[in-house]
C-alpha positions, 0 to 999 in steps of 0.5 A: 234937761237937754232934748236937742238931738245928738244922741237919737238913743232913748233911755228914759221916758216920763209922764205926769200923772194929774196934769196935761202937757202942751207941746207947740215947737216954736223954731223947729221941729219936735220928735215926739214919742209916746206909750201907753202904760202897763197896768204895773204903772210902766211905760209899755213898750209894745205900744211905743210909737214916735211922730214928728211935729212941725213948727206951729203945730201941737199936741196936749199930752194926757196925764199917764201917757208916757212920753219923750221929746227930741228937738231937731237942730235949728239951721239958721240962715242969715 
């Protein structure tokens, strides 16, 4: 899967139901959206929210929590 930015459109989320997720952006930074889930088992999108995390920091995702990564382009300088 590709989650570099091009198209900022979101068409699909995921989660995983018995394992936790780390996310730490090495070289840039992540946009990460999460939702809670209905009680059907579907991403709920009324609770749908989006953060930005820098380099160096991280989240562990909760098994259940739907969610989506996007990394920004990396400008490198030489």
């Amino acid at each position: 899967m590709n989650d570099r930015i091009q198209d900022p459109t979101i068409t699909a989320l995921e989660n995983h139901l018995l394992t936790q997720q780390a996310l730490i952006p090495l070289t840039g930074e992540v946009i990460h959206i999460v939702a809670e889930s209905t009680a059907e088992g579907g991403p709920d999108l009324s609770t749908l929210q989006a953060f930005r995390i820098d380099p160096g920091q991280g989240v562990c995702i909760r098994p259940g929590c739907w969610h989506r990564s996007h990394v920004a382009e990396v400008k490198w300088s030489v």
